[in-house]
C-alpha positions in Angstrom: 21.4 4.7 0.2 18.9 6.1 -2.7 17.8 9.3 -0.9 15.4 12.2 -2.3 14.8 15.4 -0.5 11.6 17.2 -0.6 10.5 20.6 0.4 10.0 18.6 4.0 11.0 15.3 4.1 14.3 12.8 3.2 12.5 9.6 1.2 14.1 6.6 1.3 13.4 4.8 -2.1 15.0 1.4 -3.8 15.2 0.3 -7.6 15.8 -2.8 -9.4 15.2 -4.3 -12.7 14.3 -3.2 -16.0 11.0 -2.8 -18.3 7.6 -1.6 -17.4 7.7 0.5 -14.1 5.9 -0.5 -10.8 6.0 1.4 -7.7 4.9 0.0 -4.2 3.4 1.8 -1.8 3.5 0.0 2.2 1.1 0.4 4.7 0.9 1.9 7.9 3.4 1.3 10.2 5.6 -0.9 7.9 8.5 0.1 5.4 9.3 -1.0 1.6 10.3 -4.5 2.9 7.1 -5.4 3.0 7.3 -5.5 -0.5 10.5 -8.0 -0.7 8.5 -11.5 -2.5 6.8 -9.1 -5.2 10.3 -7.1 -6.0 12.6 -9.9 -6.1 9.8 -11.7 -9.2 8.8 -8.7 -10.6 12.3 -7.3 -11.3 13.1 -9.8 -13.6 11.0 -7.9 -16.2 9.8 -4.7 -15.1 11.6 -1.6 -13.3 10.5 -2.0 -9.8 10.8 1.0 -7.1 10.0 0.8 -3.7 9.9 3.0 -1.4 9.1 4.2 2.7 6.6 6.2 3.3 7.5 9.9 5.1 7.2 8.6 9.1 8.2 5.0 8.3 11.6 3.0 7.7 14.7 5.2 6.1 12.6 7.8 5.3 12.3 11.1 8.0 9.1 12.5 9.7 7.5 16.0 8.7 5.1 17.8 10.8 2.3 16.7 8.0 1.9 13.2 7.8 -1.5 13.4 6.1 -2.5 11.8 2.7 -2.3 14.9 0.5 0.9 15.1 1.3 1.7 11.1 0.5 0.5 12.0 -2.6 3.2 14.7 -3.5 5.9 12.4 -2.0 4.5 9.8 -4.4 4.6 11.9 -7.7 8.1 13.6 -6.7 9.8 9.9 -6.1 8.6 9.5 -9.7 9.4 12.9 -11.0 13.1 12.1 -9.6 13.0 9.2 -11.0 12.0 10.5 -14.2 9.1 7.8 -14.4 6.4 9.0 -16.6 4.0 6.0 -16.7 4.1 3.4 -14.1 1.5 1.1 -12.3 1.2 1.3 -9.0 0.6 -1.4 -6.0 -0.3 -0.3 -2.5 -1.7 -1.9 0.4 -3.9 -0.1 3.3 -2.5 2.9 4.0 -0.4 3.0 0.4 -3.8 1.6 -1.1 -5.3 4.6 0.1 -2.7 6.8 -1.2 -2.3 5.0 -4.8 -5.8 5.5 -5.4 -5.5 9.1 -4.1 -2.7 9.7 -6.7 -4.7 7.7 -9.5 -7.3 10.1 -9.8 -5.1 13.4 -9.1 -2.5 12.5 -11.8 -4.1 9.8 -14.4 -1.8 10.6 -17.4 1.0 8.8 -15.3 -1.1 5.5 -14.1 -1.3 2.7 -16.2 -2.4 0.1 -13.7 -3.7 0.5 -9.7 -3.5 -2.8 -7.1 -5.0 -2.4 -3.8 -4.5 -4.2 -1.7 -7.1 -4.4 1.9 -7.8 -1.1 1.1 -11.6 0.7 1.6 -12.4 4.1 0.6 -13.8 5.5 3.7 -13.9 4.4 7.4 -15.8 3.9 10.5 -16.6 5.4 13.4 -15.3 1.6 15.0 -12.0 2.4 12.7 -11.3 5.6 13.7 -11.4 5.1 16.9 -9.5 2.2 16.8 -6.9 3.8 15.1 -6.5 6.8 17.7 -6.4 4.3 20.2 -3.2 2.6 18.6 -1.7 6.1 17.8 -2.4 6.3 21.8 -0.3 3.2 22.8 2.6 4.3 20.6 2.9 7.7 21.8 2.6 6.6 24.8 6.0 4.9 24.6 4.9 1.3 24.4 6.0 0.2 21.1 7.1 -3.1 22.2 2.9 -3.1 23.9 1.6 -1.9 20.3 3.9 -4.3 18.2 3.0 -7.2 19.9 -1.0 -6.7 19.8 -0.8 -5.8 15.7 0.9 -9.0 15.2 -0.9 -11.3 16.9 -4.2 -9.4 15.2 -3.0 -8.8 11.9 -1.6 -12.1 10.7 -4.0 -15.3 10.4 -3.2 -18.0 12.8 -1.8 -20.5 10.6 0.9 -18.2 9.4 2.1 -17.2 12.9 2.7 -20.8 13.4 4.8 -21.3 10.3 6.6 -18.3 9.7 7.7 -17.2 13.2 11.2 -15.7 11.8 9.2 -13.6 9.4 6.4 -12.8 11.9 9.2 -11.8 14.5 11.3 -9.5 12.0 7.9 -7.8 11.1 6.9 -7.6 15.0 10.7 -6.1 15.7 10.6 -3.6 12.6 7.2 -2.4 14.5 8.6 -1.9 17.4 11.0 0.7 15.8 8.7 3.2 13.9 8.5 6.8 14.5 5.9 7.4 16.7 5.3 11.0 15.4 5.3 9.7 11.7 3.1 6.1 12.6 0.4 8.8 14.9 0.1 11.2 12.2 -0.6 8.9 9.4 -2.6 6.9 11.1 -5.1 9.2 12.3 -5.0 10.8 8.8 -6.1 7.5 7.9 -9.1 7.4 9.8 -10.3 11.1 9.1 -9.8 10.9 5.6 -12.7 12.0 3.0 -14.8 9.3 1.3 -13.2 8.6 -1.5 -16.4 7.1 -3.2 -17.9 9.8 -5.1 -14.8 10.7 -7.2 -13.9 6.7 -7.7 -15.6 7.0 -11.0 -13.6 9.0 -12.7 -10.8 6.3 -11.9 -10.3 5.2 -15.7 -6.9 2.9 -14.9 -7.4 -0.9 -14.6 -7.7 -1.8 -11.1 -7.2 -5.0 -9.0 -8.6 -5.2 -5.3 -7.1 -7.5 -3.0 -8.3 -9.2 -0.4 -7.3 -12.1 2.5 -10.4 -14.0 2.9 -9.4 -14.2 6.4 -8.8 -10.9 7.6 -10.0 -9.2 10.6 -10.2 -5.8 9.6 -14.2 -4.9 9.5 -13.7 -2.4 6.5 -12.0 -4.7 4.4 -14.3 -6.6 2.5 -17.3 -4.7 2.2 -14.6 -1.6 1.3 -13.1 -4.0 -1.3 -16.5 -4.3 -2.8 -17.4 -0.8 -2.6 -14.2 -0.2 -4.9 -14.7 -3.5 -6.9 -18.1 -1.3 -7.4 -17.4 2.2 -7.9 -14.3 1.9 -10.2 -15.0 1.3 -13.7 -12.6 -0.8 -15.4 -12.4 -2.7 -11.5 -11.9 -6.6 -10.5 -11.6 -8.1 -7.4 -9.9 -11.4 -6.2 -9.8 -13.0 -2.8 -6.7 -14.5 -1.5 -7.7 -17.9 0.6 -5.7 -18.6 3.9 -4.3 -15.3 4.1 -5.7 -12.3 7.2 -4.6 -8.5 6.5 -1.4 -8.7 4.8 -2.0 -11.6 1.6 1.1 -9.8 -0.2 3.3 -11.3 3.0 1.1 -14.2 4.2 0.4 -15.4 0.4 3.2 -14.3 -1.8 2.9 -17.2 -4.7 -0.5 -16.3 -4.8 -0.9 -12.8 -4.7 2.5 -12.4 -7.1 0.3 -14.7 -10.0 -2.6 -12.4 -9.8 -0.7 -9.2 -10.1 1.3 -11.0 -12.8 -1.2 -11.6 -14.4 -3.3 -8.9 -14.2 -0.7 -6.3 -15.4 0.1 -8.3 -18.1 -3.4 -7.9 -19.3 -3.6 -4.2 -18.4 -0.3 -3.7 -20.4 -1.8 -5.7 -23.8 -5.0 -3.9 -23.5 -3.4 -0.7 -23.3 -1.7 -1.8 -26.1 -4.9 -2.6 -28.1 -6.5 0.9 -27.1 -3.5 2.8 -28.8 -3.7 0.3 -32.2 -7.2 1.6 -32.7 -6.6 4.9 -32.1 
């Protein structure tokens, strides 16, 4: 099992393919699977590396759970890995972190996809997120992975997935508590990320599911579609919190596509210089 060991923590990372790198990034509460649709296409051409967050899946727990140190997990993976320019794709909490690692280490990002991502929270947020860190240190992870299913996922897909919808809902109700609580509330007291965003110079794509429930996560995705420079934004019909699961034809084409264009106007940039 690919393992790196930190000053702290044991990472649990996977790598297929060859090419271009890409790195994925979960969110919170979930693990690299996640990520399974947009590895298995993307590894026919480009060297894909997924990984678990510290607290989540194969990885272990630290006493620091926070961002920050996300971040440093993020840029020893690729250190390890000897990766010196890659794109990276994360969604909520691993949005928050790709973005975080964007603008602290630039010379190593060629590309940035978030995905239901917003640079700052709510008062609403945070304390919705405290509450769930609540119910799973509680002991009731079977309580807590029932409720962020049956919020998190848009109707129509509970109905026609249930296999998936049950694996996700089982691989819930087996995170670490410590590691889920930690991150989770360093997600809601994180800093506002908005008054640094503009010194984000890598192409970026914001994803959204036009039908998710989350109160940040459109206005947040326009806030970034905003405040980043070289920044688009698409909306992924039919699809609540998670479009990478719910959607995966659809979100695949888009960051297909859009990498594609990132890579040839990289490309172009270092003709004319």
């Amino acid at each position: 099992m690919p393992t790196l060991h930190t000053r702290d923590v044991r990472l649990h990372y996977e790598e297929s393919g060859r090419g271009p790198a890409v790195v994925f990034a979960h969110g919170g509460g979930g693990d690299l699977t996640q990520w399974r649709h947009q590895v298995a296409d993307l590894a026919r051409d480009h060297r894909v590396i997924a990984y678990d967050a510290r607290g989540h899946g194969r990885s272990s727990t630290a006493a620091d759970c926070g961002i920050p140190a996300m971040v440093d997990d993020l840029g020893a993976l690729l250190g390890h890995l000897d990766v010196r320019r890659t794109s990276l794709v994360g969604a909520t909490l691993g949005g928050v972190t790709v973005l975080e690692f964007a603008l602290v280490h630039p010379e190593v990002v060629e590309a940035v996809v978030v995905v239901s991502t917003a640079p700052d929270t709510t008062d609403e947020m945070r304390a919705r997120f405290e509450a769930s860190a609540g119910v799973v240190e509680s002991g009731d992870l079977a309580g807590f992975a029932a409720g962020f299913v049956s919020f998190i996922f848009s109707e129509g897909y509970v109905a026609a997935h249930a296999a998936e919808v049950a694996d996700f809902q089982r691989r819930l109700a087996r995170i670490d508590p410590k590691g889920y609580a930690g991150s989770i509330r360093a997600l809601g007291n994180r800093p506002d990320l908005s008054p640094r965003l503009g010194a984000l110079g890598a192409p970026t794509l914001v994803v959204t599911g036009a039908l998710d429930p989350i109160p940040t996560s459109a206005p947040g995705a326009e806030r970034l579609a905003r405040a980043i420079p070289r920044a688009s934004a698409v909306v992924i019909p039919d699809a609540a919190h998670l479009p990478h699961i719910e959607r995966p034809d659809v979100f695949g084409r888009c960051v297909r596509e859009f990498l594609a264009e990132a890579r040839a106007a990289e490309s172009r940039r270092s003709a004319r210089a």
